[in-house]
N, C-alpha and C positions, 0 to 999 in steps of 0.2 A: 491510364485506363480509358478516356475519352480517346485517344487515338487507335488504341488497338478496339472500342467497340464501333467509331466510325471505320476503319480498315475492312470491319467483317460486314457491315454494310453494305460498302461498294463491291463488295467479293460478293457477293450473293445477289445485290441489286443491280445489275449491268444486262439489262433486257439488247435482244440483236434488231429489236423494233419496234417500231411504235406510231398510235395513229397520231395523226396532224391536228386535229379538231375541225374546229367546221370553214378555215379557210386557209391562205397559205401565199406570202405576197408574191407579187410578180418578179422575178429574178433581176438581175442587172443584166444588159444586154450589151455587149464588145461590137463594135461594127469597124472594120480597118478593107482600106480600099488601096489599089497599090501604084505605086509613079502615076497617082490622081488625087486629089477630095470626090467627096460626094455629097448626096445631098438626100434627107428621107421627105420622099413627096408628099404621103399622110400614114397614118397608125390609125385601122381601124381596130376595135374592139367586140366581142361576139361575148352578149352576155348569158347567164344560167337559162333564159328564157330565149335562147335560139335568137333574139334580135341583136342586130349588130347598130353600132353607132360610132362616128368618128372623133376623134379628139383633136378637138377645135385646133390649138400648136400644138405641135409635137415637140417644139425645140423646145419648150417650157422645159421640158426632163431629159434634154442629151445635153451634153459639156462634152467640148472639142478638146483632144490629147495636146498635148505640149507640139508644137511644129518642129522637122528634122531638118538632115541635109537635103534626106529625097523630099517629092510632092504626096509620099504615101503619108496616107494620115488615118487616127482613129477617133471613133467618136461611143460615148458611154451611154445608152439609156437607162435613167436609173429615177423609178417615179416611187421610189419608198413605200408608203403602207398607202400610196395611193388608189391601186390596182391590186385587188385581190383575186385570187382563183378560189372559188367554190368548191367546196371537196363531198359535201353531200348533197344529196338529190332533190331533199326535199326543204325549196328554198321558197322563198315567198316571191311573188310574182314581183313585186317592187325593190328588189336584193339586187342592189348594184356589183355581186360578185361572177366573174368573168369566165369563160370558158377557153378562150384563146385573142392572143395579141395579131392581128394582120401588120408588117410593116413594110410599104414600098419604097424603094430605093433607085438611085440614078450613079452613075459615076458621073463627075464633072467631065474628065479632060477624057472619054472613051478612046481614042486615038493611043495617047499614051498609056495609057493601062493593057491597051492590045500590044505595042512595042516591047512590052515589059517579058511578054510570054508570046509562045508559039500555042499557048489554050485561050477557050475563051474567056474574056475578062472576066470576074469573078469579085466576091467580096467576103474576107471571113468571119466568123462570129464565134463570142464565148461565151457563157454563162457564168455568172458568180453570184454570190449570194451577198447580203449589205456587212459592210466590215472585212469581208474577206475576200478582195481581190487586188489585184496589181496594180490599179488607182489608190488605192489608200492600204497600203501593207500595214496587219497589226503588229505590237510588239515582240513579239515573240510565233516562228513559224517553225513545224518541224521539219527535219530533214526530209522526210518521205513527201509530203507536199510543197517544198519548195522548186522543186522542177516545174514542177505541176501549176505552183499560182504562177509563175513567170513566162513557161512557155504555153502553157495552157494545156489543161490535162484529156477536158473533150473540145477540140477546136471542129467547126464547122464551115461548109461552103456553100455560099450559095452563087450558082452562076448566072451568066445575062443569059436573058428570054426562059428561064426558070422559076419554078415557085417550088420551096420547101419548107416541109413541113417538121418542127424541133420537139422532140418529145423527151423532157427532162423526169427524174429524177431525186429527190430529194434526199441528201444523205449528210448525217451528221457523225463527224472525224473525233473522236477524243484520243488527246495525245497526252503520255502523261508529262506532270509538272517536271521541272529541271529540278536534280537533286530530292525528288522528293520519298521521305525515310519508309511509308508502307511497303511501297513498289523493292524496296530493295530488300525488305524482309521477305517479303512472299506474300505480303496479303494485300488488297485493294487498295489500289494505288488514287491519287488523286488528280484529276485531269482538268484540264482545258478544249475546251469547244469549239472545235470550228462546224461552222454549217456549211456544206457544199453542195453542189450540185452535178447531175453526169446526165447528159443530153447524147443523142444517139438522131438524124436523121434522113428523112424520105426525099427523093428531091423528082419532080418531073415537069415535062415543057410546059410552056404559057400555051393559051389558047392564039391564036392566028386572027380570029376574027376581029377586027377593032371596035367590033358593037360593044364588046362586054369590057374593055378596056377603062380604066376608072385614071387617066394622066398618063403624063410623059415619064415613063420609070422604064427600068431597066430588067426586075425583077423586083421579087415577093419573097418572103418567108413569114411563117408564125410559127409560134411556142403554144405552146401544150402541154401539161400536166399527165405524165402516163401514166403515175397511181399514188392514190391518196395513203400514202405510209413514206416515214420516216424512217432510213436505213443510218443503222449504228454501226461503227467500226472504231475498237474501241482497241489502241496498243495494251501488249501485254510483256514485260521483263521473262524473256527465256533464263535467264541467270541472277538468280536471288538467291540470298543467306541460307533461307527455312532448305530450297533447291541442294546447296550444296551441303548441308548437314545431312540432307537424307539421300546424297551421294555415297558422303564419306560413311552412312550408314552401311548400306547396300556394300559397299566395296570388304568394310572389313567382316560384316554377315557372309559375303563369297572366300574371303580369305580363313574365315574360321572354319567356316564347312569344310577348304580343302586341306587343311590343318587335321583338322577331326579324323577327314578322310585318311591321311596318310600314317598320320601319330596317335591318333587317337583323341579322345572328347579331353578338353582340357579342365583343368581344377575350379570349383566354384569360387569367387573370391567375394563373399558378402558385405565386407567392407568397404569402404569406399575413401575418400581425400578429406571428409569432413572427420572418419575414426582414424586418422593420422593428424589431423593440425595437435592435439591437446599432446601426441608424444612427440612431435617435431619442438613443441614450444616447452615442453620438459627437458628436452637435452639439449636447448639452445639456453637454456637458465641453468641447467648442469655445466655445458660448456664455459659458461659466463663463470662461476664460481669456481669450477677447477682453474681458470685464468687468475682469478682474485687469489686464489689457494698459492698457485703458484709464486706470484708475486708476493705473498705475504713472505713464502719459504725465501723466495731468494732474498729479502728485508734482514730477517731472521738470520740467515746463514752472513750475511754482510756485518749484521751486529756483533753473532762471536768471534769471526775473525778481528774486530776492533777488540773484543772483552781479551781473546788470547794474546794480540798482540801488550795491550798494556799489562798482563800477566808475565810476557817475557820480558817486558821493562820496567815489573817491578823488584824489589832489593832482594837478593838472594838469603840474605842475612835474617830478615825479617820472616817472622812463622806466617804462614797463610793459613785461611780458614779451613780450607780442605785438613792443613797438619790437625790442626786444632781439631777436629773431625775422629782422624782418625786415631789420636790422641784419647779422648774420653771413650774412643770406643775399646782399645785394649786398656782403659783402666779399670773398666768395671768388671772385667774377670778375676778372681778369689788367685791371691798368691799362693797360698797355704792347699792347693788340691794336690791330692796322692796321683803317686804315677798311673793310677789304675782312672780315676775321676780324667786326668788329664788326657791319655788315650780315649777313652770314651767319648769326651768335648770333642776333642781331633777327629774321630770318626764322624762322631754329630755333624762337627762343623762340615767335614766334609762332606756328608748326606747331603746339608742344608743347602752347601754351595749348590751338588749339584740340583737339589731342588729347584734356589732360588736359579741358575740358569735356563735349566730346562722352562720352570713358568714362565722366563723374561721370555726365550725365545719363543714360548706359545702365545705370551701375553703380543709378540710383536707381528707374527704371525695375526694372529685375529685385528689386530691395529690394519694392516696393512689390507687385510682381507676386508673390511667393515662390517668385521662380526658374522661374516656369510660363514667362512668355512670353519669358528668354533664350535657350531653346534654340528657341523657334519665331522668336523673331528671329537666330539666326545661321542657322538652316536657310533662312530667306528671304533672308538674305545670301549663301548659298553656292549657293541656286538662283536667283540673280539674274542671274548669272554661270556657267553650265550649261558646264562644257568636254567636250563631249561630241558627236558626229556620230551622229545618229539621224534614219531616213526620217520624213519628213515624215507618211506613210499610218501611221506606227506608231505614233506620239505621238500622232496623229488618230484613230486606233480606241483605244490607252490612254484617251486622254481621254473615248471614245463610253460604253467601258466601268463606269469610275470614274462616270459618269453616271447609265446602266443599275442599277448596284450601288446606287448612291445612292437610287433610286429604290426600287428592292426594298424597302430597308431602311427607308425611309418608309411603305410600303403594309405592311411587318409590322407596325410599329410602330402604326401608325393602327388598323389592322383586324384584326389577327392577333392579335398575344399583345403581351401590356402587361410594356415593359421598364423601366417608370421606377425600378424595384428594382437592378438591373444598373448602370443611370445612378448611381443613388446613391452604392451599393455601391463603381464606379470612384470615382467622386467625392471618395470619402472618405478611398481609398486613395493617391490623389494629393495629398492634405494631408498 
């Protein structure tokens, strides 16, 4: 229950943005210079209050990349929650939070950096935000931004005798968890954060005059904040559970229709798998006992083959109980009856045989049947024989009737509503 009310949650709470608050830290800065190093001559800062001030070292907050085969190399500016950007207006005159970064730059070996290319030397730049860039890869990255942290998804240039200007971005990536169980049902899945950034910029020449020249550098850029909102991009599962159940919904609703279409509207079937389990688990304990039935018969039939067999091996000489049987049954008939008494027993007896015949075969008949068809055969014996005076036109519309009815009850059954559940149901009840 706590999963499916946190699922609906995130299914309704997933805003496409959002404000920042009142400041927002300075990104991490990539700087890579090519068949050279280089070297940053100072980092001014431009604060809320339009004055600008320099940051006494700059290497304090850059760490140089690992050394290659070539002399290209990269260096990280990364001054943590030291450097804030300002995101509203109204700040207090002594609010250390920043409006843009100045950074001057030199290449070491300019000779070989020009060797490298037939353009002017140049230096590139990236943006990344803390935890999540190609200096410190977190544990888990999705396929959609792993191009993207490695080669770099906004890469930037700035050339020699140029100054540009970086206008980022803020945008936060949720990707969902690995394996995780909402997303695959259809409802609000659970994510992972990444924050990133997407930088977009301006680039034009230095000034010429050497008055306004501030050191020996090559070029310039700064960063910029181009608007105080937080952009959401948030994955979503195209093929989920809830998805394909109201596929295979939609499929068989077009399949019925064109069914309908062609055949006609099919039978109601009110029933469902739950009014079948109690007669599936009746004929599976019927089956179980006709099994047991059987086995007992075949027990049974294996013992009188043993009882006959030691009947043919016992003494022929000796009376059996059967004799004995049949014995006291013709003794008890009168010796002394007249030929007329003794015809009459003889007819008797004969009625009786066939009486007692005729009952055994109905008695086995009903055995056989479980009593179902004795009472439809004395009902046929006692309507064989109707003592009763009824018009001719009445028994002849009854009968029209019972016809009509009959009829109905085929055309609901056929095309109306599906009673084979009812049938069973009866069915079962009369076992």
């Amino acid at each position: 229950m706590k999963l499916f009310v946190e699922g609906l949650l995130h299914l309704f709470d997933n805003p496409a943005r959002k404000e920042l608050g009142d400041s927002y830290p300075l990104p991490q800065i990539e700087m890579c210079s090519e068949n050279s190093s280089m070297t940053i001559v100072r980092c001014d800062l431009m604060h809320m209050n339009w004055s600008m001030s320099t940051i006494p070292n700059c290497y304090d907050y850059i760490a140089a990349g690992e050394a290659s085969d070539t002399l290209s190399r990269c260096y990280l500016f990364d001054s943590g929650d030291t450097f804030k950007y300002g995101v509203v207006e109204d700040y207090e005159p002594t609010a250390s939070n920043i409006r843009r970064i100045d950074i001057y730059w030199k290449v070491d070996l300019i000779l070989n950096s020009s060797l490298a290319s037939i353009s002017v030397p140049s230096i590139t730049m990236e943006l990344y935000t803390e935890g999540f860039s190609r200096w410190a890869l977190p544990d888990y990255v999705p396929k959609l931004l792993e191009k993207d942290i490695i080669f770099g998804g906004s890469r930037l240039i700035n050339s020699e005798n140029t100054t540009s200007t970086i206008l980022f971005t803020s945008n936060l990536y949720r990707a969902i968890k690995p394996g995780d169980l909402l997303s695959m049902l259809g409802f609000g899945p659970d994510y992972i954060e990444f924050p990133r950034v997407e930088a977009t910029h301006l680039e034009w020449p230095l000034q010429e005059n050497e008055d306004v020249t501030r050191g020996d550098y090559h070029g310039i850029f700064n960063v910029q904040m181009a608007k105080a909102g937080l952009d959401i991009q948030s994955e979503r599962r195209q093929h989920t559970i809830l998805s394909a159940i109201a596929l295979a919904g939609g499929a068989y609703g077009a399949f019925s229709t064109l069914y309908i279409l062609l055949f006609g509207k099919l039978r109601l079937s009110p029933f469902g798998v739950f009014h079948q389990i109690p007669i599936i688990a009746l004929c599976t304990v019927k089956a179980i006992h006709n099994k047991r039935c059987k086995n007992s018969r075949l027990n049974d039939d294996d013992l009188n083959d043993s009882k006959t067999d030691q009947f043919l091996l016992d003494d022929p000489a000796q009376p059996s109980k059967l004799d004995n049987i049949y014995i006291s049954t013709f003794t008890n008939i009168p010796a002394d009856s007249g030929t007329n008494q003794q015809s009459h027993s003889s007819s008797g007896n004969d009625r009786s045989v066939q009486l007692t015949d005729s009952s055994t075969s109905w008695d086995r008949d009903c055995r056989s049947d479980d009593g179902s068809s004795c009472a439809n055969n004395n009902g046929e014996q006692s309507s064989q024989n109707p003592n009763h005076d009824e018009n001719p036109a009445t028994i002849k519309r009854i009968h029209q009737l019972e016809r009509q009815v009959s009829e109905l009850q085929h055309v609901l059954r056929e095309y109306y509503i599906d009673m084979n559940y009812l049938d069973n149901h009866r069915n079962m009840r009369r076992r």
